[in-house]
BAKE-135221 format. One record per residue: x, y, z of N, C-alpha, C, O, CB in turn. Coordinates in steps of 0.02 Angstrom, whole numbers, plus 50000, padded with zeros to 5 digits. Glycine has a CB too. Layout:
residues N
XYZXYZXYZXYZXYZ/...
//
This chain:
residues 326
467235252651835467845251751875468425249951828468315246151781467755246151929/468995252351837469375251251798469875244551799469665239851832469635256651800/470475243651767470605236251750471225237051809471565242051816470825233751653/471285229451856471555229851917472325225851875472265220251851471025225251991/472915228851871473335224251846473545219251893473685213651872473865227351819/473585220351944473745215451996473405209351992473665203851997473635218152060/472745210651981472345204351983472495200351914472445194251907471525206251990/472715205251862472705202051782473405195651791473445190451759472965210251704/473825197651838474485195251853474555190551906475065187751927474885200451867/473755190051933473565186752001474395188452073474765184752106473415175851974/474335194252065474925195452103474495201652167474005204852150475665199252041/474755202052226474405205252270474855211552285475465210852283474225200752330/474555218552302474765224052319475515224252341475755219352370474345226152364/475915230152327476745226152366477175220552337477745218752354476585222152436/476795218252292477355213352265477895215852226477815220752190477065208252224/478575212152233479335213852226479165214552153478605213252130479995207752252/479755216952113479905220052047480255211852024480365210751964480505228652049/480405207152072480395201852037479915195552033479955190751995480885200352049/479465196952080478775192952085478385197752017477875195051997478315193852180/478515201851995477985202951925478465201451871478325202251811477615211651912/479095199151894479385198551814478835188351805478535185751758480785198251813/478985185851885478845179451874478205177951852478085173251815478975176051925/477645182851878476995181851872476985184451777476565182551736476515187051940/477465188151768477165190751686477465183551636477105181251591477675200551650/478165180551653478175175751630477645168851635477585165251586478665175451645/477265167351699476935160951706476235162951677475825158451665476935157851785/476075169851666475565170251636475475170751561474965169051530475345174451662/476055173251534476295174551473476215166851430475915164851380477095177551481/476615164251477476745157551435475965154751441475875150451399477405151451473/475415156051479474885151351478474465152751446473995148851437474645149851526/474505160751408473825163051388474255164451296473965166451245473425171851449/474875162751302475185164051221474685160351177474435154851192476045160451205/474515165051102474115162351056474225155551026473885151051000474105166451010/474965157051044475355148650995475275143551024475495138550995476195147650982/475035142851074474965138151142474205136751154473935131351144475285142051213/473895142751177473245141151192472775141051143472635147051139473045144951236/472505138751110472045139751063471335140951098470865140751058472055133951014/471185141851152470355144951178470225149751167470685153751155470125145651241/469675151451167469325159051144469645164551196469955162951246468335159051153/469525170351178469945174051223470715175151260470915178551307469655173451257/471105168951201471865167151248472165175951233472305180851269472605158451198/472155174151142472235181951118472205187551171472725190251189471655183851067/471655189351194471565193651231471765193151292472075198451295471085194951228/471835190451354471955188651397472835189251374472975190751432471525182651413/473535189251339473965187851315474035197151307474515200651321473905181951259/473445198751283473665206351279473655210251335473945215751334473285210051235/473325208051394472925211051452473505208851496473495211751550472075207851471/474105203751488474525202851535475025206751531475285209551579474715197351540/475265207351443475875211251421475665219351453476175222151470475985210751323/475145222751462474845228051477475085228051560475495231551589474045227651456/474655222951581474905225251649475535223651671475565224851732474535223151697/476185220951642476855220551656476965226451630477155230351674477255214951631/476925228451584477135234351546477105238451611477625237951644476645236951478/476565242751643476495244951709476785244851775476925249651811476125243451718/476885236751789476995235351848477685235451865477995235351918476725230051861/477875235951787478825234151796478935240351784479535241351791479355228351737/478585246551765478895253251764478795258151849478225259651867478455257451692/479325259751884479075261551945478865268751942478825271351997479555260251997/478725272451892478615278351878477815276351883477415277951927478985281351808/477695271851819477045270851797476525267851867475965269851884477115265451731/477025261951897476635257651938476375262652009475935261352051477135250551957/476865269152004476465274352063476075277752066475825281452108476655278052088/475985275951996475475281951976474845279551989474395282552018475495284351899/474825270751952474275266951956474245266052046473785269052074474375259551905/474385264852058474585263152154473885268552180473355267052207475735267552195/474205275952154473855278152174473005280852161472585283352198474225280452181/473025278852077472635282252068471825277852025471215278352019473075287652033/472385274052005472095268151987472065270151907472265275451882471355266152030/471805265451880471915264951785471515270451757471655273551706471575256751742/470985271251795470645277051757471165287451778471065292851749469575276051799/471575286051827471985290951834472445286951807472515291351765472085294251898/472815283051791473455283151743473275284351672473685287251636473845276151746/472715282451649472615281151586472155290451559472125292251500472085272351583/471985292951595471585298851590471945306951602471765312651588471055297351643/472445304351632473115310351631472885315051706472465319351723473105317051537/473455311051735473235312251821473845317351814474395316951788473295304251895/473465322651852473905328751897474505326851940474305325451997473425332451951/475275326251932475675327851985475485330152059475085334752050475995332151961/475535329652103475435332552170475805335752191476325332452197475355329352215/475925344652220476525344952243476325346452324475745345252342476995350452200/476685348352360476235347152455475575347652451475255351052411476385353552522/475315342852511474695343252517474365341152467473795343352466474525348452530/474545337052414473885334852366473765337052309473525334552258473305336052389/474005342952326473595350852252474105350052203474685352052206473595362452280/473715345852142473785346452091474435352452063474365358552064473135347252076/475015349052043475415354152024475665352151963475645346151949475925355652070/475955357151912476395353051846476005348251810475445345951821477055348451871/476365347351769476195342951701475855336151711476105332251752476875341251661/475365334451679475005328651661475325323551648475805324651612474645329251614/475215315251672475375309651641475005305451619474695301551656475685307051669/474975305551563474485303051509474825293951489475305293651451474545309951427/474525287351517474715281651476474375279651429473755279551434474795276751506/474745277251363474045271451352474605266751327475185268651320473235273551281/474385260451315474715253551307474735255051229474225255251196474255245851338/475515256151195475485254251116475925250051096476135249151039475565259551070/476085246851151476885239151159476305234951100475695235151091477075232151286/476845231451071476825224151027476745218851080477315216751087477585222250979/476295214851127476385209651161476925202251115477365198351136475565208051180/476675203051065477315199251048478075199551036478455194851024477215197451008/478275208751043478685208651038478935208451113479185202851120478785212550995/478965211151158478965211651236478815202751261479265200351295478225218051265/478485200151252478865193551243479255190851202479255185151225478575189851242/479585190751159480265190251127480615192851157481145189751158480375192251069/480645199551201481275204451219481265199851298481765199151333481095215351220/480725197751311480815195151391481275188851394481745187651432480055192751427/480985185051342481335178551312481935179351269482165173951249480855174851270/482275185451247483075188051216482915183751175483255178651170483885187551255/482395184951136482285181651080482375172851068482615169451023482695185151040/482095171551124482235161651120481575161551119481165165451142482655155751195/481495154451076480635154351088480685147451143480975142051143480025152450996/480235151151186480035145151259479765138951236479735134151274479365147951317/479525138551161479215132051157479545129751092479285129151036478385132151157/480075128751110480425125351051480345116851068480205112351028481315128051047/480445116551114480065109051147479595106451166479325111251193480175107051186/479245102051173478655099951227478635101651286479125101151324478575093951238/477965104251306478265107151389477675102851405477215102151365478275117351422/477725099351477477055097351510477025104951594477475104951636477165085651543/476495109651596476405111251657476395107951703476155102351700476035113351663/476705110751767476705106851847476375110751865476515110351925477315105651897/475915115551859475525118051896475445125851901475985128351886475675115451947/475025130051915474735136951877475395138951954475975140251939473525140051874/475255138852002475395141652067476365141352079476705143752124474905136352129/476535137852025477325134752049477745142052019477485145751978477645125151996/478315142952042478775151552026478825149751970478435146351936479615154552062/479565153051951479825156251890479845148051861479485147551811480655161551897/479985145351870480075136751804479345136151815479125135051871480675126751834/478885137051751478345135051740478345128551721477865124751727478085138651704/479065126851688478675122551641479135118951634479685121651633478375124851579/479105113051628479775107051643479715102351588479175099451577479705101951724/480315101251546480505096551476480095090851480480115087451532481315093651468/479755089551439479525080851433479675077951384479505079951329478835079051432/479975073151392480345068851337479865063851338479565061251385481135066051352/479825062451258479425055151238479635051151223479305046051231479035054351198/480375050251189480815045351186480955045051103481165040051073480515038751222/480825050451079480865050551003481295059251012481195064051049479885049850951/481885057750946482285062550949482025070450968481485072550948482565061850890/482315073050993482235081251017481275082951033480925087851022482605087450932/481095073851074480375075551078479735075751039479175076951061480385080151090/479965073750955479595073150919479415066650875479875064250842479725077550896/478925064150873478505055550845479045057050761479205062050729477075055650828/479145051350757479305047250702478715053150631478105053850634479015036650726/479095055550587478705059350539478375066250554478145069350505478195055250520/478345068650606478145074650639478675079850591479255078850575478285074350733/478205086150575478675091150546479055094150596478825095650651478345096350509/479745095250575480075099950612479955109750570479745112350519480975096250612/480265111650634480265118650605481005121250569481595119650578480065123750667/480695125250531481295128250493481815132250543481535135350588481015133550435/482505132550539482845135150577482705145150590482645148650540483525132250547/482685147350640482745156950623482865161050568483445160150551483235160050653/482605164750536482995167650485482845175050503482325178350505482785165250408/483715176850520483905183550549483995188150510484355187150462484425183550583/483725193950518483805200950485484205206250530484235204450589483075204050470/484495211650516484755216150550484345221250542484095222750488485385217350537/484205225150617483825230250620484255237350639484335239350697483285228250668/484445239750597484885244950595484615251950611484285255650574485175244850532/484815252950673484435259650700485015264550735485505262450767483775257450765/484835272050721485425278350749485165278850824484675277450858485375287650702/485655281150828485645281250912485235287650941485085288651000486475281750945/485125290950898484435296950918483655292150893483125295250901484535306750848/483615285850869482945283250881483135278750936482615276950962482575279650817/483775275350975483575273251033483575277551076483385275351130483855268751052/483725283551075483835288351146482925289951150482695291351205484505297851132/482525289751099481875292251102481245285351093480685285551117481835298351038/481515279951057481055275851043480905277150983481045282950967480555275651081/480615273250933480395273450861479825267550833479635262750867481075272750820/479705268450793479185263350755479435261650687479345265350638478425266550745/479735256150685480145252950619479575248850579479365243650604480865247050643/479325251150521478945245450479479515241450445479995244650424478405248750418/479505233850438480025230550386479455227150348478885225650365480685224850419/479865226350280479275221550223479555216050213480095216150183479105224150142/479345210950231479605204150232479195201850151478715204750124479345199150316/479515196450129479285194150072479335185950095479895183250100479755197050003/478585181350113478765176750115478105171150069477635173450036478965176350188/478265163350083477915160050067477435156650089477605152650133478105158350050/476745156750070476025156050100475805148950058475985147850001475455163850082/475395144450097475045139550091474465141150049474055144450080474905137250148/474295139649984473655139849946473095136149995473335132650040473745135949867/472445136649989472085133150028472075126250011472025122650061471505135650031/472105123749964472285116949963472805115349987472885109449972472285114549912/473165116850011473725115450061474425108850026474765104150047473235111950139/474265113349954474795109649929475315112249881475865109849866474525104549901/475005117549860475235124049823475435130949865475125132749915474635125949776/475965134349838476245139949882476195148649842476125150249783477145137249897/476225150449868476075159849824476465163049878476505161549938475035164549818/476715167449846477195172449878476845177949885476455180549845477835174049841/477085180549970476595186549992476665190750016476335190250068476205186150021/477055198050013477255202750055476745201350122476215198450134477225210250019/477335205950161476985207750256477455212350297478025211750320476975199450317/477035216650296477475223050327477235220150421476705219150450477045233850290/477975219850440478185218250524478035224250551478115228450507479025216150545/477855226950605477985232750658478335231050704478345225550731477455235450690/478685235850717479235234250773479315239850808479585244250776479935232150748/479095241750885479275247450898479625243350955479575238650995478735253450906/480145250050925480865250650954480795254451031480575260051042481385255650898/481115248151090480995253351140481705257051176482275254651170480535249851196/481575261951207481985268851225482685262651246482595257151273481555275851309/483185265151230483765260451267484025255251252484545253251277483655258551319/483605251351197483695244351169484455243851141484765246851097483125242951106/484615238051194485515238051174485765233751118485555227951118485995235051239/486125235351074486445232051045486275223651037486295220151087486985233851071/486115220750969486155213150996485275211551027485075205751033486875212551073/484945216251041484105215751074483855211550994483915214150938483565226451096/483495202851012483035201950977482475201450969482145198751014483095199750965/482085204050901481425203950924481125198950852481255199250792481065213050938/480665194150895480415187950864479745189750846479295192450878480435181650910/479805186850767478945185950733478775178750714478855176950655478815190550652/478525174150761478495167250772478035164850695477455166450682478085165350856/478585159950645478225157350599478045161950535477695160550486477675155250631/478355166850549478315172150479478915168750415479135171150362478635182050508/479015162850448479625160950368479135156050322478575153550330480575154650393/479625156050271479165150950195478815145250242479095141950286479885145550117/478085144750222477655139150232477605134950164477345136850112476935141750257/477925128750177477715124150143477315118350162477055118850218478145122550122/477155112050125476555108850148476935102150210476595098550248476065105350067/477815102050202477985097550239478595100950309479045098050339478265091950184/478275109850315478775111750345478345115950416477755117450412479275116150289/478675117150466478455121650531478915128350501479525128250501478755117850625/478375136050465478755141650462479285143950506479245143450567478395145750460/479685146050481480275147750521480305153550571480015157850538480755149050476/480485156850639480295162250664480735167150629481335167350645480305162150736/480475171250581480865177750584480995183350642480635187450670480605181050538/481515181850645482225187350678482625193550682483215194250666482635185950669/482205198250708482815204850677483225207150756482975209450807482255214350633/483635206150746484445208550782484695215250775484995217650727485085204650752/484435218750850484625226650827485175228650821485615226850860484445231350864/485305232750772486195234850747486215241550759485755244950736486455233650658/486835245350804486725249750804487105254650725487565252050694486865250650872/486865260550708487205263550648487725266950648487355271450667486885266950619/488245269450646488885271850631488705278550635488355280850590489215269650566/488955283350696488615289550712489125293250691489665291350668488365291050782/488925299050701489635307150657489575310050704489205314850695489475313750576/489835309450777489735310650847490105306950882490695307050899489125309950870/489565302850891489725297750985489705292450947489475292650890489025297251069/489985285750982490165279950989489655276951042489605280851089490865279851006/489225270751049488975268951095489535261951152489775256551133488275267051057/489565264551209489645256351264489265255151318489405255751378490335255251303/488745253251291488205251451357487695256451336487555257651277488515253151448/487505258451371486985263651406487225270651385486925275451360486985263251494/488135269151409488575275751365488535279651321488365276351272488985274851341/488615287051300488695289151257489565292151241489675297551268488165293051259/489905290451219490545291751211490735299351175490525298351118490785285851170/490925304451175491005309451137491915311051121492165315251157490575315151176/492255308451083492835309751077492915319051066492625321551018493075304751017/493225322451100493435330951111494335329551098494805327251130493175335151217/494205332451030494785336051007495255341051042494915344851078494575339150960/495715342051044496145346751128496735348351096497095343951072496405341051218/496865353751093497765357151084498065353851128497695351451170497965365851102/498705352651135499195353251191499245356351235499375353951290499625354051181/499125365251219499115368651224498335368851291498405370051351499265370751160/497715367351259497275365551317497335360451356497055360451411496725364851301/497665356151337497725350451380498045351051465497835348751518498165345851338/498555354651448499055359251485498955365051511499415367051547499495360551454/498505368451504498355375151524497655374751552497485376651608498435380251465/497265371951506496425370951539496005373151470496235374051413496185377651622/495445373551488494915372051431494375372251422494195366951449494865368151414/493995374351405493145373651379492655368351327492435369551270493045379951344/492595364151354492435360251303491555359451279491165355951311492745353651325/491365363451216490555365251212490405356351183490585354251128490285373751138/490045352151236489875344851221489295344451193488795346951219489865340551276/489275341751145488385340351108488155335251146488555331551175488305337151017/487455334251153486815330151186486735325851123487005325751068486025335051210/486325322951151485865317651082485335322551059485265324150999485355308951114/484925325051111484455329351119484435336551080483895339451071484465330051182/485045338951058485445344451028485635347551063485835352751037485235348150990/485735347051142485955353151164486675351951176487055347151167485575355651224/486755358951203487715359451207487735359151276487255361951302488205367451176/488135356751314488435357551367489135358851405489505354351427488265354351379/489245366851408490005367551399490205367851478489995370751527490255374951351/490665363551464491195358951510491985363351526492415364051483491405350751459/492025365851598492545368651586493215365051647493205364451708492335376551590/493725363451596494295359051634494935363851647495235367451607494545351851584/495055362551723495915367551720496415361651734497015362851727496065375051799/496255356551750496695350951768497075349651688496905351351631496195343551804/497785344951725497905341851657497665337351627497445332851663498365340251650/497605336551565497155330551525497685327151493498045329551449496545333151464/497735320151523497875317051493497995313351414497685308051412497745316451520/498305314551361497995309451318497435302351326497745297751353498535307251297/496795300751312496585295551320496115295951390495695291551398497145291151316/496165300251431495815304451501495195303551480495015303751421495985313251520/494745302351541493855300951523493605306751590493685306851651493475289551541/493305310751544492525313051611491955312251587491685311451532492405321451640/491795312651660490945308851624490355312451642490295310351700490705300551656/490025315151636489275320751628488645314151662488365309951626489025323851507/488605314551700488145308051729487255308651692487035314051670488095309051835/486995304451691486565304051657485985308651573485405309551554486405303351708/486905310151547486795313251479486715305651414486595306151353487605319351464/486825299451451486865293851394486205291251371485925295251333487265287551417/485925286551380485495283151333484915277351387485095272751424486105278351270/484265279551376484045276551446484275271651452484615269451405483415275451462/484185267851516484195262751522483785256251507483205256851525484275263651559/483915250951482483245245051462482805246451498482285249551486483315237051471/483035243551557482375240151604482235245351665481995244351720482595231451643/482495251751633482335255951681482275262651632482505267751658482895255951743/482035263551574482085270751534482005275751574482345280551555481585272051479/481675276951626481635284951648482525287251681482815292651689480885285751728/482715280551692483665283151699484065284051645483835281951592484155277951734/484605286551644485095284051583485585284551611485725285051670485155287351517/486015284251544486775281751572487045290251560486725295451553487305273851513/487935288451562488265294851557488335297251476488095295751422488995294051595/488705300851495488935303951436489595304951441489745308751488488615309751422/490215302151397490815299451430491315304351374491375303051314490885289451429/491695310651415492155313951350492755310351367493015308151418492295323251347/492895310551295493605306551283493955311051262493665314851224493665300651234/494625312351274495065317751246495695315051208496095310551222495305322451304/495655318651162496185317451090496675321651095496575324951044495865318851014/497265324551128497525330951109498155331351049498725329451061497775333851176/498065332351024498405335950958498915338850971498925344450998498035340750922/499635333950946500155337350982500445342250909500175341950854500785330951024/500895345450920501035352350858501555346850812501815342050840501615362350898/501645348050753502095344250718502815345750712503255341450705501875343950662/502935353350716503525354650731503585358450812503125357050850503765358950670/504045362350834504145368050879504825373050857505405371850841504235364750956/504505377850863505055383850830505765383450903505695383250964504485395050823/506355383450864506755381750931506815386650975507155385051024507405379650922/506525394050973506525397751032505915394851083505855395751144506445405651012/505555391951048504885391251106505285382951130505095381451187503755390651058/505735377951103506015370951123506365374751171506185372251224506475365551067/506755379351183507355379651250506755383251286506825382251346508295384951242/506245386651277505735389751325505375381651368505245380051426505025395451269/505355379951333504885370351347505385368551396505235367851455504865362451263/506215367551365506525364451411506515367251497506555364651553507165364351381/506445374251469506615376451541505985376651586506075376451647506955383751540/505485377051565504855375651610504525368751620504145367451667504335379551585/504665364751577504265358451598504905353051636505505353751627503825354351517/504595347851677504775344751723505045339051644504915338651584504155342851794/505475335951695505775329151662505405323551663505635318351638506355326951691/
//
């Protein structure tokens, strides 16, 4: 029988798209490695990020609805009337980072920067409520603190967020000798897959990957996605911006404008209206998926530049005067 995510999420059939954000957080936080140290937290931590991954996609979660994990995961037939198998296969399998998908849930804050005491497995979205001991920011007299974040920029083109990507980075940091008093320096290549839509500013956390020394808590390394400087489009939002170059001459008369995709394709656009200098149209869902919804995206937004002539020959200036309005 295959694996019930509902049950992994202790959440029942029908539940809202915000009852699994709450159930992936109260479970998240209980079964995290950094937290639980019991056998199996590990796993149980991967088995939740899996079934949110699912439950929060409504493409994915209909599929499972209907067919259950061994048809999502085995590449279930489309239906078109009546049942009968029509069109293309949908094939899942889980290749998310659970640690990174918690960082992206948490916008990169770590939930346990403090002492938390639980109120209880069954209580909503606040799992977990501050406990103060009466010693600064929660911590006994001599207790190590942790090293502050140390942020990297993750610099990615906007054709690996329109598709998703897999970024290796090589971190170079410092490791505890086993005597735990001496340090050696140790490469560590991070994985990071990049998901479809990730906006600007998205952080993704590697808890404790900074210099370990013998009187310090490693620091969480940080990478902050940057987007790269395109020879095209401009990103705002979800947006894809395409600035279109324009005569006067088209601006005023009308126009064809052949628009590039991310994808490579062209899409030619034809305008008889006047175009403004600075004028926006927009191609609806030619932009960049959406986060928390990739199977949508945004637009695709032309901007028009028109190019006015530098001189005018004065038979065509008294032709201008006499046809255009004041």
């Amino acid at each position: 029988m295959g694996k019930d995510y509902y049950r992994t999420l202790g959440l029942p059939r029908g539940a809202s798209a915000e009852d699994v954000r709450r159930a992936y957080r109260r479970q998240a936080l209980r079964f995290h490695p950094d937290k639980n140290k019991e056998p199996g937290a590990e796993e149980r931590f991967k088995e939740v990020a899996e079934a949110y991954d699912v439950l929060s996609d409504p493409k994915k979660r209909e599929i499972f609805d209907k067919y259950g994990e061994e048809g999502l995961k085995g590449g279930t037939p489309t239906s078109g009337s009546g049942g009968v198998p029509n069109g293309p296969t949908f094939t899942y399998t889980f290749r998310g980072d659970p640690h990174a998908m918690f960082a992206e849930f948490f916008d990169g804050r770590n939930p346990f920067d403090t002492f938390f005491v639980p109120r209880g497995e069954d209580d909503d979205d606040e799992t977990f409520t501050t406990f103060h001991v009466g010693f600064p920011r929660g911590r006994p007299p001599g207790a190590r603190r942790q090293d502050p974040p140390v942020l990297y920029e993750l610099r990615v083109s906007l054709e690996e967020v329109y598709s998703g990507c897999t970024k290796k980075m090589k971190i170079s940091h410092k490791r505890l000798n086993p005597d735990g008093k001496t340090v050696r320096n140790e490469d560590k290549i991070l994985t990071i897959e990049v998901k479809r839509g990730w906006k600007e500013g998205t952080k993704i956390t590697f808890p404790k990957e900074g210099d370990q020394t013998p009187t310090n808590i490693p620091a969480d390394v940080v990478f902050v996605l940057k987007d790269k400087p395109h020879g095209v489009f401009r990103r705002e939002g979800s947006d894809i911006v395409y600035p279109a170059k324009i005569s006067l001459r088209e601006a005023l008369c009308g126009c064809t404008v052949h628009t590039p995709t991310l994808d490579g394709r062209t899409i030619p656009m034809v305008f008889q209206d006047i175009l403004k200098p600075g004028v926006k149209r927009r191609i609806p869902g030619e932009g960049l998926p959406l986060p928390r919804a990739p199977e949508q995206r945004g637009d695709l937004v032309i901007e028009f530049d028109v190019r006015f002539p530098d001189r005018i020959p004065a038979a065509s200036r008294s032709l201008l005067e006499q046809i255009l309005p004041l």
